[in-house]
C-alpha positions in Angstrom: 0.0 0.0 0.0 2.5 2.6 0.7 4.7 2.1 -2.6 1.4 2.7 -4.4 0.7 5.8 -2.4 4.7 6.9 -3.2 3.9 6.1 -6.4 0.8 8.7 -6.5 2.5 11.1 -5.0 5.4 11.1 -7.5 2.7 11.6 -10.1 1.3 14.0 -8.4 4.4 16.0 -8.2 5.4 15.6 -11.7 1.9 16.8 -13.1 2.1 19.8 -10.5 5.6 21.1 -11.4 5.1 20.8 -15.1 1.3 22.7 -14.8 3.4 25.1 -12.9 6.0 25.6 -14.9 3.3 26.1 -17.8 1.3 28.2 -16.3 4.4 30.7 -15.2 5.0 30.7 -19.2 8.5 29.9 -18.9 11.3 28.6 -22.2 10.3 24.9 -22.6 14.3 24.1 -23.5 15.2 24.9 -20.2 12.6 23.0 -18.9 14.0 20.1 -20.5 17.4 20.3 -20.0 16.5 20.4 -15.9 14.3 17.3 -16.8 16.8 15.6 -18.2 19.7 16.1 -16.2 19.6 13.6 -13.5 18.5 10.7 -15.7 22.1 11.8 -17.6 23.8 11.8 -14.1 22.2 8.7 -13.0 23.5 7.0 -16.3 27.2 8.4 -15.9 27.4 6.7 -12.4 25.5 3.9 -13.4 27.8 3.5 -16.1 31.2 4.0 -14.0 29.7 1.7 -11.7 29.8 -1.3 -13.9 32.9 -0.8 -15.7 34.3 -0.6 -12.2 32.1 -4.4 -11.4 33.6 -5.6 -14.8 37.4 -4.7 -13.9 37.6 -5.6 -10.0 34.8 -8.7 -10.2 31.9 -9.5 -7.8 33.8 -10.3 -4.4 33.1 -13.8 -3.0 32.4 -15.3 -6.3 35.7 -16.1 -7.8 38.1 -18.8 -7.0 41.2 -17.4 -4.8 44.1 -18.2 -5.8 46.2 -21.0 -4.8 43.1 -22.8 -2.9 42.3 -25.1 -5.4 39.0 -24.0 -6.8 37.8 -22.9 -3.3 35.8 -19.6 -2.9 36.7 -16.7 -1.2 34.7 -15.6 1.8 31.8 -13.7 1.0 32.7 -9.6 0.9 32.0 -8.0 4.4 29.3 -4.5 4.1 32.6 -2.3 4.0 34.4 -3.8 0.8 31.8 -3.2 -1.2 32.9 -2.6 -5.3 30.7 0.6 -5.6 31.5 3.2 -3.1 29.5 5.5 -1.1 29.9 9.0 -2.6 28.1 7.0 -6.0 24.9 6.6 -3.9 25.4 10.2 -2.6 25.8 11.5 -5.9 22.8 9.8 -7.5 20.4 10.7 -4.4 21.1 14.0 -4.6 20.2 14.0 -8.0 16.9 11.9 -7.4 15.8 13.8 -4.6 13.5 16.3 -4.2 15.6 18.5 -1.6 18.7 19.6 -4.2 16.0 21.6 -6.0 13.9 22.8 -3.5 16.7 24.0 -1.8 18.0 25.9 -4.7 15.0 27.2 -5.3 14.2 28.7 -1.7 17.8 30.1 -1.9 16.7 31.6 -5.1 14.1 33.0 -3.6 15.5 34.3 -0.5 18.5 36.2 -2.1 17.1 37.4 -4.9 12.9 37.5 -4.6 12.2 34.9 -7.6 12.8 31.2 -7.9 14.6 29.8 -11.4 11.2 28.1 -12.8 13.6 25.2 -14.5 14.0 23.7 -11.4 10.4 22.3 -11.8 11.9 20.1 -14.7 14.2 19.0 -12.0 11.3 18.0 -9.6 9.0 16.9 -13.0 11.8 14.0 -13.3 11.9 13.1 -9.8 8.1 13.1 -9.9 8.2 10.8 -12.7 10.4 8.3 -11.7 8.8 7.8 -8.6 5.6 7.2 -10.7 7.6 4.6 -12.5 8.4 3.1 -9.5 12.8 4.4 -9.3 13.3 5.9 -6.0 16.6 7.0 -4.0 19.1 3.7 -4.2 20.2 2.1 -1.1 23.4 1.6 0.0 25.2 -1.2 -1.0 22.6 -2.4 -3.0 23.1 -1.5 -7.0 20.0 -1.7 -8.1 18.0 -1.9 -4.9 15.6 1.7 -4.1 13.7 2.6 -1.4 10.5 1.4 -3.2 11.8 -1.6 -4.7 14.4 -3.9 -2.9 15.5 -6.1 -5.6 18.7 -7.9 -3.7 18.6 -9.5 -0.5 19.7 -7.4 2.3 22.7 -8.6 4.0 22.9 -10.5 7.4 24.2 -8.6 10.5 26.7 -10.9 12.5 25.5 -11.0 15.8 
């Protein structure tokens, strides 16, 4: 029930930010370029990410060497291949606070709010539709409204 309600809300948002943006009469360029860009920073890091699996391997799932055949122990939390500033990156680029942010500073300093930061919020509004959220760390593909890998084990 509440991914559906997440899910409503992020259509809610998009539809709101792009009636606003219309209805402020603002370049439809710029708008796009805002809508755009976290889907093209998402895909960088994405990208990164998996030429960085394919050159250091998946830990625990290749033979060590010299133990005849035998697996290395599965990674611990902390070695994982994709580090934590890619998740930090990619949420702030997914996330609604980056632009609102901006845009309250915008309007604080100068008494006006840069109206392509509603193609910024229009993406995020989308991809919550479409069920993307914020990714968890160290899951790859795991997001807060899907969790697509199992979650690891503490060690008690």
């Amino acid at each position: 029930m509440a991914r559906w309600w997440l899910r409503l809300e992020g259509s809610l948002l998009a539809v709101a930010a792009v009636a606003a943006y219309a209805a402020a009469g603002g370049r439809w360029a710029a708008f796009g370029v805002f809508f755009v860009l976290p889907g093209v920073i998402g895909a960088a890091l994405f990208r990164w990410a998996a030429r960085r699996l394919e050159r250091d391997g998946v830990h625990g799932s290749a033979p060590a060497p010299g133990t005849g055949g035998r697996r290395r122990p599965a990674a611990r939390a902390s070695e994982t291949l994709v580090p934590r500033r890619w998740f930090v990156l990619y949420n702030a680029a997914h996330s609604t606070v980056l632009p609102l942010l901006l845009g309250l500073g915008g309007w604080w300093l100068a008494g006006r709010v840069y109206l392509p930061l509603l193609g910024w919020l229009a993406y995020i509004g989308l991809s919550r539709a479409l069920g993307r959220g914020l990714r968890l760390y160290p899951y790859l593909r795991s997001t807060h409204l899907q969790l697509d890998e199992a979650p690891l084990r503490p060690r008690w």
